[in-house]
FIMAR-9751 format. One record per residue (C-alpha): x, y, z. Coordinates in steps of 0.05 Angstrom, whole numbers, plus 32768, in hexadecimal, padded with zeros to 4 digits. Layout:
BEGIN
XYZ
...
This chain:
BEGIN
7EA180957E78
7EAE80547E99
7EB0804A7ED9
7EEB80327F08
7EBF80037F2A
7EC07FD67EE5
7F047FC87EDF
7F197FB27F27
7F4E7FBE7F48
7F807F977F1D
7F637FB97ED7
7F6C7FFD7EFF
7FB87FEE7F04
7FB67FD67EC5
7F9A80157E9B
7FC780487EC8
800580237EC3
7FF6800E7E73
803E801E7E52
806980337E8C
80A580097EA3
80DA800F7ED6
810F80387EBE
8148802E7F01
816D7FE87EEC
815B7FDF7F40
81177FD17F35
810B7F907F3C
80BD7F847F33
809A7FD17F30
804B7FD97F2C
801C7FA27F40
7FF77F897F81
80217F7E7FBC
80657F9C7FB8
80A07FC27F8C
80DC7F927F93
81257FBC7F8C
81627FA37F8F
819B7FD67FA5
81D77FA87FAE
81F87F6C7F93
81CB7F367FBD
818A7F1E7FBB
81927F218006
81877F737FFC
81457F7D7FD7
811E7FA77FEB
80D77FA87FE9
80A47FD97FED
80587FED7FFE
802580228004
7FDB8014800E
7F9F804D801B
7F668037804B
7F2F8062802A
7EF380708065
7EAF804B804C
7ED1801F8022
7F037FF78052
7EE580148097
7EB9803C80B7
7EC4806580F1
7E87805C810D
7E98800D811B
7EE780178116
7F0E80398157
7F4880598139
7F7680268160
7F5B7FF3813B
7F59801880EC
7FA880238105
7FB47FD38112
7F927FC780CD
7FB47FFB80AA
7FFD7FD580C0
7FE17F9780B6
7FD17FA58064
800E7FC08058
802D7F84807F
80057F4B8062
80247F67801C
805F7F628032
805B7F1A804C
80427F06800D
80837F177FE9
80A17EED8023
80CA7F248032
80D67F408076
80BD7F8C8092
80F07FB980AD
80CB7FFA80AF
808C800F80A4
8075804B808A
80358075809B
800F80A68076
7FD280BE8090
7F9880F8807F
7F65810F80B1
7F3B814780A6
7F47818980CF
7F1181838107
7F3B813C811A
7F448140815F
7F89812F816E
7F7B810781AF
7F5780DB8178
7FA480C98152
7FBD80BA8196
């Protein structure tokens, strides 16, 4: 068994995407480290680009030094700093977010 830890984030991507290609004519730039690229009209001017990033507690923060304002602020500013380096511009943002049941919801606030 090997172990994720030996192939890095970029070998990860590489073994689990191994063989697959975009199959919409739209895509413009698919897998890979920053952002999908898709282009939906006639224009350059329309791409549209795309992110998603997990913030996995103990390996990018840890509550215990981390308010939950702050892991917010970072959590925009990973998906943004993606973005920016496909000089392209952010619109929207999207959230996804898991908290175990004993959260406290005064804590999301």
């Amino acid at each position: 068994m090997t172990e994720i830890s030996t192939l890095g984030e970029f070998g990860l991507i590489d073994r689990l995407t191994e063989g697959l290609a975009p199959f919409n004519a739209s895509t413009l730039l698919g897998v890979g480290d920053d952002c999908a690229v898709m282009n939906y009209a006639s224009d350059a001017k329309n791409r549209v680009v795309a992110t998603t990033e997990m913030l996995m507690e103990c390996i990018h923060f840890d509550l215990t030094y981390t308010p939950l304002k702050h892991l917010g602020y970072k959590a925009a500013l990973v998906i943004l700093s993606d973005v920016y380096a496909m000089n392209a511009r952010a619109r929207q943002l999207l959230v996804s977010m898991g908290v175990g049941r004993k959260c406290k919801l005064e804590h999301l606030d």
